[in-house]
Backbone bond lengths (Angstrom), bond angles and torsions (degrees), N, CA, C in turn:
res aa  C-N    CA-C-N  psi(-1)  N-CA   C-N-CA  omega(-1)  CA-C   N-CA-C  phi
1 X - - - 1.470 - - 1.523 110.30 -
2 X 1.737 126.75 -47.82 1.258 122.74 168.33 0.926 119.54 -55.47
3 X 1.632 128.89 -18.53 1.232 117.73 -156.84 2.065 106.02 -104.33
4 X 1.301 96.33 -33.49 1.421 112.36 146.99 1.646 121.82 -31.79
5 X 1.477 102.12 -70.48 1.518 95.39 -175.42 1.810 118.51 -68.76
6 X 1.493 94.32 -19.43 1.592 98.43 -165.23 1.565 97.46 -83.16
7 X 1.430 142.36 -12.90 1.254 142.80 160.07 1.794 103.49 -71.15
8 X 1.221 114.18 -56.74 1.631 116.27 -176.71 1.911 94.14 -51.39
9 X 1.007 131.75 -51.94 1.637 123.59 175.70 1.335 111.49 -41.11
10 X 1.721 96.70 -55.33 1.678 91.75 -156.96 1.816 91.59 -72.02
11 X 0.925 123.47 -45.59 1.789 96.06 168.73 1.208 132.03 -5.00
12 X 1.461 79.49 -87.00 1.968 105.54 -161.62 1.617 105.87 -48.80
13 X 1.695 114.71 -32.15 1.390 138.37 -177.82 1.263 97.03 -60.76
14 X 1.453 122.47 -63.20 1.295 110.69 179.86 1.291 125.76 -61.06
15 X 1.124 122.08 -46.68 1.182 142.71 173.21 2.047 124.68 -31.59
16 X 1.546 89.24 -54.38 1.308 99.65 -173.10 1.549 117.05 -126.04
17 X 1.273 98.51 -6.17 1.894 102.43 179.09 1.462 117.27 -127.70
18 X 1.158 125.00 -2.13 0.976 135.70 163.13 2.116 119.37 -37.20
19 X 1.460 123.90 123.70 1.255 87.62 179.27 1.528 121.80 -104.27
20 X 1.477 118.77 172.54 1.466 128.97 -160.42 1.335 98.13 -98.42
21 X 1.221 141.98 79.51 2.043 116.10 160.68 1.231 120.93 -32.57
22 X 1.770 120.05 -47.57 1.163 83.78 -178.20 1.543 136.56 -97.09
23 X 1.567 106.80 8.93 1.042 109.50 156.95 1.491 132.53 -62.92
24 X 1.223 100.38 -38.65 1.937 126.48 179.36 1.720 85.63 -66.49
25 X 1.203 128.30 -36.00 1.664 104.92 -179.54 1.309 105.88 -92.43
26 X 1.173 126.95 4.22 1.880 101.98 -167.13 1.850 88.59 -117.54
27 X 1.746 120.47 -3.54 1.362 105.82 -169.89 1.477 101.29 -114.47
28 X 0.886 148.58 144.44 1.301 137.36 -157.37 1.707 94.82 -102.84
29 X 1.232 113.23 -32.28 1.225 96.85 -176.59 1.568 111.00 -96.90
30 X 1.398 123.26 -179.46 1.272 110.68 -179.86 1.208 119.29 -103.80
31 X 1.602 106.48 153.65 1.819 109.14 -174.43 2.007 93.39 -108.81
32 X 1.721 86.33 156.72 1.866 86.41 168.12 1.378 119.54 -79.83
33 X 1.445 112.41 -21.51 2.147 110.87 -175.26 1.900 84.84 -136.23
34 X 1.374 73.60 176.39 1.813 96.64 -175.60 1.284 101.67 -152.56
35 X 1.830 114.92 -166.95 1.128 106.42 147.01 1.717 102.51 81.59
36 X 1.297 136.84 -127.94 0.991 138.03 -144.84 1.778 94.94 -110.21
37 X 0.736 89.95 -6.76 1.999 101.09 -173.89 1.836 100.45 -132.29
38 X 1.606 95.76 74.91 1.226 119.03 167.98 1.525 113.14 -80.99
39 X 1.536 112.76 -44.27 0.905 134.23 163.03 2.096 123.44 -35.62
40 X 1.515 96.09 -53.32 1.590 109.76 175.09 1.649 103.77 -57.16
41 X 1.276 102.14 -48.49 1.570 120.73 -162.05 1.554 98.51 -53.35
42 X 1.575 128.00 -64.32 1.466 143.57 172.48 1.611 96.62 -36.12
43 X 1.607 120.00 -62.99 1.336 110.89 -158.69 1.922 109.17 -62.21
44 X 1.765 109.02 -33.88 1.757 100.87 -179.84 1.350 110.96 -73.60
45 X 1.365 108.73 -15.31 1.997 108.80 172.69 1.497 95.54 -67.62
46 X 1.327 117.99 -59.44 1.626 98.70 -167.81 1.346 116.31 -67.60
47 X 1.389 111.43 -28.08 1.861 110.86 171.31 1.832 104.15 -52.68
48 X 1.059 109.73 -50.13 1.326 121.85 -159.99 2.095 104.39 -54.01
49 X 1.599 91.91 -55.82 1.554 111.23 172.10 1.177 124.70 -59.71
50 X 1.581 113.20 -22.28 1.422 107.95 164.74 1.206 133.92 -85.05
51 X 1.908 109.64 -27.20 1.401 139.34 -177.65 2.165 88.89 -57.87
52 X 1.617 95.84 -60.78 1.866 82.40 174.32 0.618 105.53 -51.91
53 X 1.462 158.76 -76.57 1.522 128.53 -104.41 1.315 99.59 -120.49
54 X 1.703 118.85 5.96 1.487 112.70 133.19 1.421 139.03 -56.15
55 X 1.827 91.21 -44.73 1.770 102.61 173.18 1.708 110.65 -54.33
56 X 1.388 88.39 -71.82 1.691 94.12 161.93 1.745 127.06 -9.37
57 X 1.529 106.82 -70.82 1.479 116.38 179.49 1.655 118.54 -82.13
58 X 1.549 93.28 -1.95 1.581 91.41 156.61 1.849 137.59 -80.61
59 X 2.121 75.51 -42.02 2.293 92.78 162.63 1.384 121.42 -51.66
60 X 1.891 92.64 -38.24 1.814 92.10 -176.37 1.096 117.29 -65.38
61 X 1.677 125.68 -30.17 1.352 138.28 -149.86 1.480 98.43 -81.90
62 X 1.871 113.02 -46.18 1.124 127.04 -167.94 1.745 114.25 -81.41
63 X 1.401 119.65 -15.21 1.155 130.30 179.71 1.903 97.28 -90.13
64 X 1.037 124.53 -41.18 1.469 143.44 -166.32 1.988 78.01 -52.61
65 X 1.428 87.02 -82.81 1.629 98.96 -160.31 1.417 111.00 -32.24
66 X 1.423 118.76 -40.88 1.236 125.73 -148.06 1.512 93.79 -99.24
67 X 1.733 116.64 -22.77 1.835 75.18 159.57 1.556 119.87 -108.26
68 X 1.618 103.30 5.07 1.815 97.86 159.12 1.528 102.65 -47.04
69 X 1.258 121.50 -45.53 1.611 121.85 -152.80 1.590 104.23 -72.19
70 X 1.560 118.33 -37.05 1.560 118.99 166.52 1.137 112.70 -65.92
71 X 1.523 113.75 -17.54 1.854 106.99 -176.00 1.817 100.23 -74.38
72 X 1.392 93.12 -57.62 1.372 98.85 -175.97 1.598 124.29 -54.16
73 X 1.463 118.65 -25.83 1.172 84.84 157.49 1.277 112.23 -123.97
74 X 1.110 139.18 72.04 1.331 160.64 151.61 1.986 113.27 -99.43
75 X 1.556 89.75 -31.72 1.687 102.67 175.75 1.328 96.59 -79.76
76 X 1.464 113.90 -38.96 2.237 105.66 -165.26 1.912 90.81 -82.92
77 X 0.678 142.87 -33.11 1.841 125.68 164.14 1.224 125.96 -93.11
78 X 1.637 126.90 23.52 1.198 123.26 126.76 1.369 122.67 -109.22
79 X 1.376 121.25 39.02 1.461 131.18 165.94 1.213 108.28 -56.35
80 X 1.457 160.06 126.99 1.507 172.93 170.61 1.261 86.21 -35.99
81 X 1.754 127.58 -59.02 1.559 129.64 -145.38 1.773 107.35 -74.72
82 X 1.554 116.57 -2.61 1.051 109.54 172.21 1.848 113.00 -109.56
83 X 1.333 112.89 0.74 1.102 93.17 159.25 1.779 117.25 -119.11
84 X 1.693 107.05 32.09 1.509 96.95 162.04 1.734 110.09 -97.84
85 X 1.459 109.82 -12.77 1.728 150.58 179.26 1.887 88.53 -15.22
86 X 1.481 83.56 -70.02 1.638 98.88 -149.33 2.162 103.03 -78.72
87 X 1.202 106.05 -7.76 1.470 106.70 167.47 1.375 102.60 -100.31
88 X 0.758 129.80 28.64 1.314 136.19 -176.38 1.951 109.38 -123.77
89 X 1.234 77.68 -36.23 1.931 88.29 -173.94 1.390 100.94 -90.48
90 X 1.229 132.74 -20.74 1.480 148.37 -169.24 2.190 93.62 -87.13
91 X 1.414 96.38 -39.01 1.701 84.17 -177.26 1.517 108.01 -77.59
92 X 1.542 110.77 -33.43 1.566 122.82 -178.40 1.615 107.17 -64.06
93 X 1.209 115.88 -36.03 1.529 122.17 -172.96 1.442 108.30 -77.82
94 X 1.289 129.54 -36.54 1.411 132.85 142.95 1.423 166.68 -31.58
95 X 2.007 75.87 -37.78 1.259 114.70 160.54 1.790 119.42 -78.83
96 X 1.481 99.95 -34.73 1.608 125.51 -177.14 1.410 83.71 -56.15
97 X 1.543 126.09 -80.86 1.043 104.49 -134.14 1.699 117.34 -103.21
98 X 1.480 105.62 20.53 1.466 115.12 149.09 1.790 118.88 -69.41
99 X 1.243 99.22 -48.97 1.528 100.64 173.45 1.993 114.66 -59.38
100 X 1.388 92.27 -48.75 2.113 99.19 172.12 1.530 94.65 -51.03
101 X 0.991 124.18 -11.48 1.681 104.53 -155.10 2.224 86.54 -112.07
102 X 0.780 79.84 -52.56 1.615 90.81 152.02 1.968 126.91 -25.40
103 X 1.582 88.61 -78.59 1.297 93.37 173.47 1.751 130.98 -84.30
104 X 1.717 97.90 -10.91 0.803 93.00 173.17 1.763 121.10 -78.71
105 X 1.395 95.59 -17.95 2.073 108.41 175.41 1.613 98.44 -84.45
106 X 1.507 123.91 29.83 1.225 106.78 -177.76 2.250 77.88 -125.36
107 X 0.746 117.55 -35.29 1.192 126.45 -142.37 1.659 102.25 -77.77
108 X 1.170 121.67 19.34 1.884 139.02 168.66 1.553 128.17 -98.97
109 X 1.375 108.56 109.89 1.564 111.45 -172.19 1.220 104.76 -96.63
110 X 1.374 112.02 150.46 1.714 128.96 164.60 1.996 92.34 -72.64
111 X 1.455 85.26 141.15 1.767 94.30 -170.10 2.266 74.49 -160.19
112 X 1.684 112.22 128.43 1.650 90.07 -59.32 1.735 137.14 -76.03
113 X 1.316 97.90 -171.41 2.021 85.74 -178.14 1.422 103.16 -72.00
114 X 1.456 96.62 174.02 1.489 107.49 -160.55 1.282 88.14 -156.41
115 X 1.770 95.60 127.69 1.750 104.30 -178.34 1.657 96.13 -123.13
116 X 1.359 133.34 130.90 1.235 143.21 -172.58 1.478 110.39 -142.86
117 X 1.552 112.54 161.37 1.278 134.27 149.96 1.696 116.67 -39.69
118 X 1.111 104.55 152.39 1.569 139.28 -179.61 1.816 91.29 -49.03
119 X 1.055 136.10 -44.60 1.555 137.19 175.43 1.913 118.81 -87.75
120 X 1.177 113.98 -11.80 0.866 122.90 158.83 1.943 133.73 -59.43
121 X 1.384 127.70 86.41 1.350 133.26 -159.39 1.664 97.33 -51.21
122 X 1.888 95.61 137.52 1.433 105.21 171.61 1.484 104.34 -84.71
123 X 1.552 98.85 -178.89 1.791 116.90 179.75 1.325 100.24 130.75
124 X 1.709 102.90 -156.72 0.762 157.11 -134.79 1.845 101.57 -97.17
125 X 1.461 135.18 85.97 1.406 118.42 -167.72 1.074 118.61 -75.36
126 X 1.191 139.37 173.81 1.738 133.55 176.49 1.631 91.92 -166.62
127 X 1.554 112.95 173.40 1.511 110.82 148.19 1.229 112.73 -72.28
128 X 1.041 129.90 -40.64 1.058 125.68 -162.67 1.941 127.99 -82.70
129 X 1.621 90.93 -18.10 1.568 110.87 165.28 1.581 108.65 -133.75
130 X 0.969 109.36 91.49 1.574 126.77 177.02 1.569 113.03 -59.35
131 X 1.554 115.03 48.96 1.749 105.84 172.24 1.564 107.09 -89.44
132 X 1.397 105.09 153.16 1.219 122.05 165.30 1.291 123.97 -66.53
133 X 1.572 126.59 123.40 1.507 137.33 -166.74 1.768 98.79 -66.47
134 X 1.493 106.46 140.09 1.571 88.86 -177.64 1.473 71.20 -134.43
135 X 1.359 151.87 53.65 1.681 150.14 163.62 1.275 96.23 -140.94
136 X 1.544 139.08 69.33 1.163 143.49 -167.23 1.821 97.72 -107.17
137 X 1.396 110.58 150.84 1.380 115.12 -178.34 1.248 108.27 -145.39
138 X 1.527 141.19 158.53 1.069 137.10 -161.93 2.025 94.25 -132.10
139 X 1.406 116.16 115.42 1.151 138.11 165.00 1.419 116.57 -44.86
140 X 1.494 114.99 -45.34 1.515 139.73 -173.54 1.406 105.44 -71.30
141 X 1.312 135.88 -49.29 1.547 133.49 -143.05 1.436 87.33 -158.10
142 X 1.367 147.26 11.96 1.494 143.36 149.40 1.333 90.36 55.20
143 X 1.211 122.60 11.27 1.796 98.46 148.08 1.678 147.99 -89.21
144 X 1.672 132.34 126.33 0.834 107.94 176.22 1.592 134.35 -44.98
145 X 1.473 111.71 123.16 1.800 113.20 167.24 1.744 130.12 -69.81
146 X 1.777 89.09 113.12 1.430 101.82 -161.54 1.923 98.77 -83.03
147 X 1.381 109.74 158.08 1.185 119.01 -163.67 1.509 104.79 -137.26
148 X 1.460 119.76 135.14 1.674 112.18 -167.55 2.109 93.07 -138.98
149 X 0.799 95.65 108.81 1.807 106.31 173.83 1.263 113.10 -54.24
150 X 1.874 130.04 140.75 1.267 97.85 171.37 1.560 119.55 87.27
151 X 0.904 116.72 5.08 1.721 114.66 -161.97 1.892 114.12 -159.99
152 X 0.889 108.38 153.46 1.490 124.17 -176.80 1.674 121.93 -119.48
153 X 1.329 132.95 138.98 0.890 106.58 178.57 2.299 94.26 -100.75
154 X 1.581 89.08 163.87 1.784 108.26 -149.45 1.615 79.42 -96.45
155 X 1.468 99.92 139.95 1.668 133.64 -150.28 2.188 95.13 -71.75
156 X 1.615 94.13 -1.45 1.811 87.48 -168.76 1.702 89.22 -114.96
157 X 0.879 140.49 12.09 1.853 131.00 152.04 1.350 118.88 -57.76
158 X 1.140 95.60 140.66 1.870 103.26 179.28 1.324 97.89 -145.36
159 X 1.619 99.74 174.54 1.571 105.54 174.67 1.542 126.70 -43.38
160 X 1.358 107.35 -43.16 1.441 104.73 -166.48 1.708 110.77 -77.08
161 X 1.702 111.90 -8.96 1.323 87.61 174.12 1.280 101.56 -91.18
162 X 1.315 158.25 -41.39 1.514 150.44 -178.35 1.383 103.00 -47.10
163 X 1.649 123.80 -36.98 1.380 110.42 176.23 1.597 133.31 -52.77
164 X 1.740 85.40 -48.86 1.914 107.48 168.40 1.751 120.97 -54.96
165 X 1.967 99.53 -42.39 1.485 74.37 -167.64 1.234 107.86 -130.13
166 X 1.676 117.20 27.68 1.618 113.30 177.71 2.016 113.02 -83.59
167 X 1.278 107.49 131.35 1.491 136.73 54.89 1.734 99.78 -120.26
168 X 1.371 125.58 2.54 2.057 121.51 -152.35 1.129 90.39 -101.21
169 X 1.909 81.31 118.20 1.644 112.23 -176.22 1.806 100.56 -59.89
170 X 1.239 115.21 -40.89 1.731 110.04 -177.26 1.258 113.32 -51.97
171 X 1.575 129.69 -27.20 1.150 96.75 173.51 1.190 97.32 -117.05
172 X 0.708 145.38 10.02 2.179 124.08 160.99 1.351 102.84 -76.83
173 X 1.237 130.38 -34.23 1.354 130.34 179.60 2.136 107.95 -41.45
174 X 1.716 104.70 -40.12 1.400 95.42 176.58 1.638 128.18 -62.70
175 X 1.612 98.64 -17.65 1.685 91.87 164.39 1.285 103.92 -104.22
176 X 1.649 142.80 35.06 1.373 123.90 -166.04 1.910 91.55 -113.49
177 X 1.564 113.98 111.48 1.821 106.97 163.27 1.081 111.96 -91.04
178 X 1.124 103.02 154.10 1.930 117.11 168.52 1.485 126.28 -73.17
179 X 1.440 113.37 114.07 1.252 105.04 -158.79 1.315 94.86 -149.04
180 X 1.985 128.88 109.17 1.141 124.04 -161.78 1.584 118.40 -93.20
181 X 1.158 112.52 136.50 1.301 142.07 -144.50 1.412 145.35 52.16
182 X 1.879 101.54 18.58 0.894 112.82 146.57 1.975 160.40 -77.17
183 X 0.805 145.95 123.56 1.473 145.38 -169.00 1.392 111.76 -95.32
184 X 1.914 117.90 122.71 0.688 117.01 163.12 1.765 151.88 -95.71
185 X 1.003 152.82 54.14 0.858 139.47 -132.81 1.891 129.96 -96.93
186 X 1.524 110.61 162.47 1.199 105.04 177.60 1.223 112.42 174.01
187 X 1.813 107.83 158.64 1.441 115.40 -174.70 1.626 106.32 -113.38
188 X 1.313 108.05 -154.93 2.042 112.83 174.91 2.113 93.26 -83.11
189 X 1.306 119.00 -7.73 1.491 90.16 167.16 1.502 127.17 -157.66
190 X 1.507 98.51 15.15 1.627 120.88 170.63 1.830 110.22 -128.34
191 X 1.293 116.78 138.12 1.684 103.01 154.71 1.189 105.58 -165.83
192 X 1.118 137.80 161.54 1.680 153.23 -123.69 1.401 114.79 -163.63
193 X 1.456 125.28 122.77 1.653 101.12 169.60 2.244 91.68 -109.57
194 X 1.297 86.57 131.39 1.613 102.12 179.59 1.911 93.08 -115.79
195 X 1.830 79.78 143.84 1.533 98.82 177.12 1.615 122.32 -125.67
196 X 1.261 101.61 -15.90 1.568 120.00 -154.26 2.134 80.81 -141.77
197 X 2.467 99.56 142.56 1.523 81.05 176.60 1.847 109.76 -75.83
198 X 1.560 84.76 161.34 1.728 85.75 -175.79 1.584 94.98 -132.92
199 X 1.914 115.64 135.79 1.166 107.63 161.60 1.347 131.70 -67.59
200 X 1.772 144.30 118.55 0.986 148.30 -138.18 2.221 102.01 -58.46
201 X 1.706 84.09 -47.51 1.815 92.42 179.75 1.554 109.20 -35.10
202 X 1.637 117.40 -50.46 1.414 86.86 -178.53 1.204 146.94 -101.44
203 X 1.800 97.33 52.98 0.998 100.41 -174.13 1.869 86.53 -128.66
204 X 1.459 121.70 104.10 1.540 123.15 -161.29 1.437 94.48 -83.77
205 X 1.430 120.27 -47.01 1.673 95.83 171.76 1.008 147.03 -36.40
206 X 1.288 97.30 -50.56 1.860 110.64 167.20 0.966 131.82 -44.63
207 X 1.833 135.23 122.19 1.700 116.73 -164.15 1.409 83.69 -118.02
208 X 1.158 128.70 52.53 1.407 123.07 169.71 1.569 116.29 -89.23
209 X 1.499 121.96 160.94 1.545 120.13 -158.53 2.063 92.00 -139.86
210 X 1.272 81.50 170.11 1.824 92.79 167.49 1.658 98.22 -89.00
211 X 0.884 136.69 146.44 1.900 124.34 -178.60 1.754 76.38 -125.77
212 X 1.032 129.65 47.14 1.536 117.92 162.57 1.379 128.98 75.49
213 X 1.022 123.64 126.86 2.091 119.11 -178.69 1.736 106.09 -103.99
């Protein structure tokens, strides 16, 4: 029985693995059998030829992708919408800093306030430039303090009418007299007629503020 199979080996051995010189010289590359299995030899050339031109259609596939991927973004940064971008940020940045320039001319307190007569110059108070605050605000009743040149407020006002009809000039105007170079002022629950400038401190009732110029 061993001796059986060990003849059936040396067959098939001969048969199909045996090698060819002159095949091994005329093919440059190498085959696994020769010899009597010319046939085997043809089938690892075509294995071999297909194994390339798989590799092959893999570079193309992988070169393909990779310059869709430079196309694509070569198309997203020459989009039109990125080069109107930056004139666009140049009008917004312009805009910024008219408004900064804005808040920053808003951002100055009277230190201290100064409440005056109808001839008395508005602005900006200081010691050293004594104008009358005309951006007055009331702490108490968060209303802006309205101011009327020229005028007095009439000796019969009380709280409840500034409550009813502040900020509408039509009706405060019915307690407002004419009285020249005087200033009147008032909110929804304080108001004052000033003639002469006065520093705001001494007047402790008053919860009025600079709200900024």
């Amino acid at each position: 029985m061993a001796k059986g199979l060990d003849e059936l080996l040396d067959e098939v051995e001969s048969k199909f693995c045996s090698p060819d010189p002159l095949s091994l010289d005329k093919v440059e590359r190498p085959r696994g059998c020769g010899g009597g299995g010319g046939g085997g030899g043809g089938i690892l050339s075509n294995d071999w030829n297909r194994g390339e031109a798989k590799e092959n259609l893999r570079s193309t596939e992988t070169f393909k992708k990779e310059d869709d991927l430079d196309s694509l973004i070569n198309e997203i940064f020459e989009e039109p919408n990125f080069d109107k971008k930056p004139f666009k940020l140049k009008s917004k940045s312009s805009g910024n800093t008219s408004v900064r320039a804005s808040i920053q001319g808003l951002g100055k307190s009277c230190s201290p306030v100064y409440l005056g007569g109808s001839t008395a110059p508005c602005g900006v108070g200081t010691t050293t430039s004594q104008r009358v605050c005309d951006h007055l605000r009331c702490i108490a009743c968060d209303f802006w303090v309205v101011s009327y040149d020229d005028c007095m407020w009439d000796k019969s006002c009380d709280y409840l009418f500034f409550r009813n009809n502040m900020p509408e000039f039509h009706k405060l105007q019915t307690k407002l007299v004419k009285k020249k170079g005087a200033r009147a002022y008032a909110c929804q629950c304080s108001w004052r007629t000033i003639e002469e400038l006065t520093d705001l401190q001494t007047d402790p009732q008053l919860r009025w503020v600079c709200g900024k110029h």
